[in-house]
N, C-alpha and C positions, 0 to 999 in steps of 0.2 A: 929610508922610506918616510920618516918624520921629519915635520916642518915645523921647527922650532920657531915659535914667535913671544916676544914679550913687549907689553905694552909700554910704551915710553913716550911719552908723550904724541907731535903730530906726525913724525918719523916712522913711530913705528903702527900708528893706526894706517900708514899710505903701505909700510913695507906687508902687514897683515890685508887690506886688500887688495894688493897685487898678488899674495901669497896663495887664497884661499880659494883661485880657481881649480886649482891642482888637488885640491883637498876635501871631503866631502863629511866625514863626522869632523867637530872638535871637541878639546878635552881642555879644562879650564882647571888646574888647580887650586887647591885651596893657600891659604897664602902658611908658609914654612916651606916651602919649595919641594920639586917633583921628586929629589933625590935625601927625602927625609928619612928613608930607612923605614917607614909605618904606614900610614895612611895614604899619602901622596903616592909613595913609590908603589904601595899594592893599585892604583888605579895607574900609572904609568905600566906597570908591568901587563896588567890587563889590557892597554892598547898595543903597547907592542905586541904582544900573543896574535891580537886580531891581526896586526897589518902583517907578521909575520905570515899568516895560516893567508891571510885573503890575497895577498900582494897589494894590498889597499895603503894611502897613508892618511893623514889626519896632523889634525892642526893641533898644537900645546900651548896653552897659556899659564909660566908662573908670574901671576900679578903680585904686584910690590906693595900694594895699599889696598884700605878696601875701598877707595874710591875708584880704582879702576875696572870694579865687576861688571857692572851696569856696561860701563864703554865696550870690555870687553866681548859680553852677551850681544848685545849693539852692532856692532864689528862684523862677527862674523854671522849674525841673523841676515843682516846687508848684503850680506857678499854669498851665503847661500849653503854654507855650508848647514847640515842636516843629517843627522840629530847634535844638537850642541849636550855634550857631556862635563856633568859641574860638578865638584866634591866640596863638602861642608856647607853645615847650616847655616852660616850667615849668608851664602848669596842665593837663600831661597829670596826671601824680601826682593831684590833685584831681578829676579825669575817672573815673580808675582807680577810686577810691575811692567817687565819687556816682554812677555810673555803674548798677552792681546797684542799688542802693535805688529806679530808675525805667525799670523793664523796657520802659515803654510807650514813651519819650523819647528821640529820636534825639539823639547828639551828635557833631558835629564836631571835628578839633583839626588846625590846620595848624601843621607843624613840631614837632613833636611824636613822643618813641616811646616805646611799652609794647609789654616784653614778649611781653604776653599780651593779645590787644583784646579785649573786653567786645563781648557781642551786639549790642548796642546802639551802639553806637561807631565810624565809620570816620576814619584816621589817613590824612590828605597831607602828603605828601612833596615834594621839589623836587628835583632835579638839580643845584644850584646850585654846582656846581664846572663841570658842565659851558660854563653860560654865561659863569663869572668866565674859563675860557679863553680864553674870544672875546676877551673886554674888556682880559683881558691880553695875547691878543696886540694888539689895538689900542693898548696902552700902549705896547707895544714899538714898532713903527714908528711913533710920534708923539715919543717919548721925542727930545731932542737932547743931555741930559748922561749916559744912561746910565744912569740910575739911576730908579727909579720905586717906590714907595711903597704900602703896604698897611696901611687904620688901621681895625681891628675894634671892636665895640662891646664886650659881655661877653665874656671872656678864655669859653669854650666850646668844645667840637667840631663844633657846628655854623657856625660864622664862622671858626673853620679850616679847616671845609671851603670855603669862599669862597675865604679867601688861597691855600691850596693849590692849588686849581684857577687861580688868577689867575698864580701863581709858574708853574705850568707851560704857562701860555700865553704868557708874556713869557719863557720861555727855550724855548720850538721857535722863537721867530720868533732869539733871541739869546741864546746859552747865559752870555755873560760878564755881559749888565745883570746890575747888583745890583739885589737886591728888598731894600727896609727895611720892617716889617712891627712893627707896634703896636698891642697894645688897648688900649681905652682903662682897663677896670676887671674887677674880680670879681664884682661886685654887678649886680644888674638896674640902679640906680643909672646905668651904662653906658651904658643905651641913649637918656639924654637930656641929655646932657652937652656941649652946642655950646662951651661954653668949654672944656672938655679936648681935644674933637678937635680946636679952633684953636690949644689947644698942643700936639699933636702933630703938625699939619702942617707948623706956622713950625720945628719940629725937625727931621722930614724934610726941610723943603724948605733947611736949614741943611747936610744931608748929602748935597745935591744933587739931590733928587728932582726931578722938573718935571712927572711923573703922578701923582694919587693918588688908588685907589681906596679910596671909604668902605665897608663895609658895616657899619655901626652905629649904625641908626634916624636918629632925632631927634640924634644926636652926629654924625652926617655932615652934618646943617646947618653948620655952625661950620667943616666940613673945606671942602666946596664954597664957602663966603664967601670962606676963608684962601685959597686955591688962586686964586680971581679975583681978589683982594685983591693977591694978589703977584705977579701973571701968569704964573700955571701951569696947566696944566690937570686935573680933577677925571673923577673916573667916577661916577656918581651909582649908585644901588641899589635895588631891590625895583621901585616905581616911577618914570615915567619922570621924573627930575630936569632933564634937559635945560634945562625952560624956566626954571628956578631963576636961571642963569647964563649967555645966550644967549652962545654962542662961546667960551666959557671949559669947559664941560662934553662932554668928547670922545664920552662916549655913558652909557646908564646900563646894567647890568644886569637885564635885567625878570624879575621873579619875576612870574607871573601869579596872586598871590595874591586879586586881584580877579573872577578868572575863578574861581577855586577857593569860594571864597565866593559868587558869583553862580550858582552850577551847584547845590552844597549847596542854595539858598534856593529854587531853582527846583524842582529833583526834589522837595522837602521833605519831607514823613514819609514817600513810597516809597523814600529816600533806602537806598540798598544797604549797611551795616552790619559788622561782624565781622570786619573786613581793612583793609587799607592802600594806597592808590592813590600811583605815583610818577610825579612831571610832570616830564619834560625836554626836551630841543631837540629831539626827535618830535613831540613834543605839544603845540607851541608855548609849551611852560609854562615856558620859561626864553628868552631871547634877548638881544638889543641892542637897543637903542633909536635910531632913525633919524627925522631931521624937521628942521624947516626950523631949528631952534636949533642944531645942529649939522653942519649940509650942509657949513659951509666949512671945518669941521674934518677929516673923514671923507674920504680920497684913496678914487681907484677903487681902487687896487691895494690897499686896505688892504679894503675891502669884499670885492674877492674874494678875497682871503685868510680872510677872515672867513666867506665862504659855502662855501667849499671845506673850510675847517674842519668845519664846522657837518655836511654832508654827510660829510664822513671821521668823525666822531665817531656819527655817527645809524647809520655802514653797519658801525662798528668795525674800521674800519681806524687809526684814534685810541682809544689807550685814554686817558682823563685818570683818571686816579691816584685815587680817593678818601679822604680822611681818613679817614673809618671805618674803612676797610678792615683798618688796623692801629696807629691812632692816631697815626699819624705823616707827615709828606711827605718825596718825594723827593728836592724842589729846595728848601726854607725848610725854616730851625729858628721855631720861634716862643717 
């Protein structure tokens, strides 16, 4: 039911619109490719869901650079497909910019922020401090040297918002663990790098760590390998990584980016426009991951901890800290 297109030069903007009559959402990945195990693949799995349930298909874009976003946005605006669906914040800018030139053309962006949204445009958000909380307090009471570990993909403020929220979950459950905290790069480059984050783990885990949360796409492959590899345990991210490592992955952080892109493909061009919608532990758009790969990891006490949180946090009676809020964290330098 999916129509695989990738941009290659004039080849394949002619092969994308001959393709795109057939097709009426598309889905643009972010660049680390659609089958990264985390980010990409929870927004691929949420179109598949759609065209499964609708009998619908849709169009896939893994672009190779970031100069091909704008073409790609371009492409299929031209050719009519509607709503165009984009993951990661760098091709808001390109959104920004193609956006007016197709008054008629709905477009998506997850994780992603402007400014100023274009009529045409709705911006999803995540909460996703909220649920690195969880995950970090589950670090902390699994942790046995005291120490537990935080390896981001692109050095950004968005994946600081991750460790920040993760840092202040692992010090309400223990104010003294040390948190070690690492990204892996400055470049998009970052986010597929399984050799870097397996040398950032064997370094952490040289500094004592025996937790460590990834959040850095396709470069948390290499962290989850290293982590079972030396028998430690890993947090996995976006989607659910669990089965990656069966007993070695204490739980994953769920971005329900699959949800967020299956709901876009469903409403499709009634799709509500000009604003920003933000998913957190309310909305079930962020949480943990729980299932038979990690049951014997997961104590009760550490669960109800974990729901009690969850609840204190939903009613604000927890406030978890935001990155944004002033660039900064409470409890980590980075």
């Amino acid at each position: 039911m999916t129509l695989m297109t990738k941009l290659y030069g004039a080849a394949a903007a002619l092969a994308l619109t001959a393709g795109i009559a057939t097709a009426e959402p598309a889905l643009i990945y972010d660049l680390g490719g659609k089958f990264d195990k985390s980010f990409n693949e929870a927004a691929f799995n949420g179109a598949e869901r759609w065209a499964e349930e609708t009998g619908g298909s849709y169009l896939e874009i893994e672009i190779q650079s970031e100069a091909q976003r704008e073409q790609a946005l371009r492409r299929f605006a031209e050719s009519g497909a509607n709503p165009i669906v984009t993951t990661g914040f760098a091709i808001a800018s390109s959104i920004e910019e193609v956006a007016p030139d197709y008054p008629d053309t709905k477009f998506v962006n997850i994780d992603g922020f402007l400014p100023e949204i274009p009529e045409n445009v709705q911006m999803i958000a995540f909460q996703e401090h909220q649920g690195s909380f969880l995950v970090g307090m589950m670090a902390a009471m699994a942790t046995e040297s005291n120490t537990v570990g935080f390896i981001g993909g692109m050095d950004v403020p968005l994946i600081r918002h991750f460790g920040c929220g993760y840092a202040q979950g692992v010090k309400a459950v223990d104010p003294d663990i040390t948190v070690i905290a690492n990204m892996t790069g400055t470049t998009p480059a970052a986010w597929n790098d399984p050799v870097k984050g397996s040398e950032l783990a064997k370094a952490q885990i040289s500094q004592g760590a025996d937790v460590i949360y990834a959040a850095a796409g396709g470069t948390g492959v290499g962290v989850l390998q290293t982590a079972a590899d030396e028998n430690i345990l890993s947090i996995g991210v976006d989607s659910n990584q669990n089965h990656l490592h069966p007993g070695k992955v204490l739980t994953s952080m769920l971005k329900r980016v699959d949800v967020a892109v299956y709901n876009a493909m469903l409403v499709g061009t009634d799709l509500e426009t000009g604003g920003s919608v933000v998913l957190g532990l309310e909305d079930n758009g962020v949480g943990v991951a729980m299932d038979e790969n990690n049951a014997s990891l997961v104590t009760d006490e550490m669960m109800a901890a974990v729901e009690d949180a969850r609840q204190k946090i939903i009613n604000g009676d927890i406030d978890v800290v935001s990155y944004y809020a002033n660039d900064s964290c409470p409890v980590i330098n980075f």
